[in-house]
C-alpha positions, 0 to 999 in steps of 0.5 A: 686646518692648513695643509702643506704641498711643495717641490723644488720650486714652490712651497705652498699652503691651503687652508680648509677653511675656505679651501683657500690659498694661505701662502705661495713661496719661491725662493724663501719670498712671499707672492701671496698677499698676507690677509692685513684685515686693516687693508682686507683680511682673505689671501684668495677666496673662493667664490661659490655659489655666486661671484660679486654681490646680489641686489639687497643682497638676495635673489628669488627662485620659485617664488622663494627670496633667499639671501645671501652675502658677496661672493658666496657661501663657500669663502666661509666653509669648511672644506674637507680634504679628500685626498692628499699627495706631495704635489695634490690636494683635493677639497669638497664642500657639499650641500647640508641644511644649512647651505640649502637654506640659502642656496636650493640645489644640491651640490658637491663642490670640489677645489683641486691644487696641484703644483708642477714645477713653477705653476699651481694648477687649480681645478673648480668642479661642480656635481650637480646632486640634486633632480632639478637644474642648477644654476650657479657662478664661481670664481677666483680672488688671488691677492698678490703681493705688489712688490713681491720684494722689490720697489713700489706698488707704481714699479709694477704693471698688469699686462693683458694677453692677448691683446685685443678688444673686449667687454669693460663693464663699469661698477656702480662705486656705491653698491657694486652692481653692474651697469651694464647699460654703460659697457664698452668695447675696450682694447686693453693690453698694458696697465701701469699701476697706480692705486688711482687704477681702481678708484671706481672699484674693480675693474671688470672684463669679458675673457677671452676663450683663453687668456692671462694676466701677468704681474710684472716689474721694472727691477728684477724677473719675480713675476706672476702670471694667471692663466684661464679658459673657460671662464668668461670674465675676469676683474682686477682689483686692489682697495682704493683709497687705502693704498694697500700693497697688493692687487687681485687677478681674478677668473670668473665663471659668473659676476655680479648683479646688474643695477636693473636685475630683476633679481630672479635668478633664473635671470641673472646675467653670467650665470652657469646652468647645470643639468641634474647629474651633470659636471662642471669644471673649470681651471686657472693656472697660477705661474710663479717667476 
């Protein structure tokens, strides 16, 4: 079910399924890239309870193998909406037999969008319901349109802020692991784009403590800008070599697994612990021009 919230500025939908970004309008044009299942078929996944993909695809806890596909189980939930307002949505998922059998903690997971004026403000928040420590990864996967109206996907460009050096750390193309053991201090600050940009796959960062990411053109002033803290990677990214006409900006608190992970998740790089009953939460901004 797809639920709808809007101001003077921004109309914008989420659907339940997934508590996933489905539209986000300014001025009656598309900024949200449109799920063509010939390029990729999701508009901006939530990630949860891991982001990027395992090794084989599972992990082990206590002795236990557990498998389990890319970026989480929660893309493919159902959410339920727990609150509703003009300018407010709030989504949960909680754990149930099913999602314990791939993930053995239990968990309420909500997704929260508010919209103020320009922005949608979007909030992670994860309990910790069960008597053990959780440990977990989440993250964002906002596809945008590239052009928003005008131009080629070359008239566009990403630029970093703040500019400075940080962690690059390169994908293995054929499995999507991470190898670590050829990460390199980068400066990035501008990135002109050409689908060429992402012929090794995504490309992946360290965060700054806060941060954002801009997508720009040279032909008029419709731009986005991601905005983030507390979430200490982020990639960027667009399908090469299908030449398709969008690219991600994505936060991430958690990625994925390395190419030499033991594949222990008590050992798994990036990822997020939780004390029983405790909280966490994260928020990225989306500001629409």
């Amino acid at each position: 079910m797809k639920h709808t919230l809007k101001n003077d500025t921004l109309t914008v939908e989420v659907n339940a399924f997934g508590a996933e970004l489905n539209s986000v309008k300014k001025d009656g044009i598309e900024y949200l890239w449109q799920a063509d299942a010939d390029f990729w078929g999701r508009h901006a996944p939530v990630l949860f309870p891991i982001v990027g993909k395992l090794k084989e695809g599972q992990y082990i806890y206590e002795d236990k193998v557990y498998a389990m596909s890319g970026h989480g189980f929660a893309r493919d939930s159902v959410f339920t909406l727990v609150k509703e307002e003009e300018d407010e949505l709030i989504y949960e998922l909680v754990s149930t037999a099913e999602t314990l059998a791939s993930y053995p903690f239990e968990f309420s997971f909500k997704v929260v969008y508010k919209l103020m004026d320009n922005q949608i403000r979007v909030r992670y928040q994860v309990e910790n319901k069960d008597h053990k420590q959780m440990i977990f990864g989440l993250g964002a996967h906002p596809a945008f349109n590239v052009p928003i109206e005008k131009g080629t996907f070359e008239d566009y460009k990403l630029t970093v802020f703040p500019s400075e050096k940080r962690t690059f750390i390169p994908l293995d193309l054929p499995t999507g692991m991470l190898k670590r053991e050829e990460q390199a201090e980068v400066e990035v600050s501008e990135l002109p784009l050409k689908h060429e940009l992402f012929a090794k796959d995504a490309l992946v960062y360290t965060s700054s403590d806060e941060m954002s990411v801009a997508l720009t053109n040279s032909l008029d002033k419709r731009s986005v800008k991601v905005t983030w803290k507390e979430m200490p990677f982020f990639g960027l990214w667009s399908p090469y070599p299908a030449e398709a006409s969008f690219v991600c900006i994505e936060p991430w608190a958690g990625i994925a697994d390395e190419v030499a992970t033991s594949g222990q998740l008590t050992e798994k790089f990036g990822m997020n612990q939780l004390d029983p009953q405790e909280e966490f939460s994260c928020t990225y901004i989306v500001e629409i021009n």
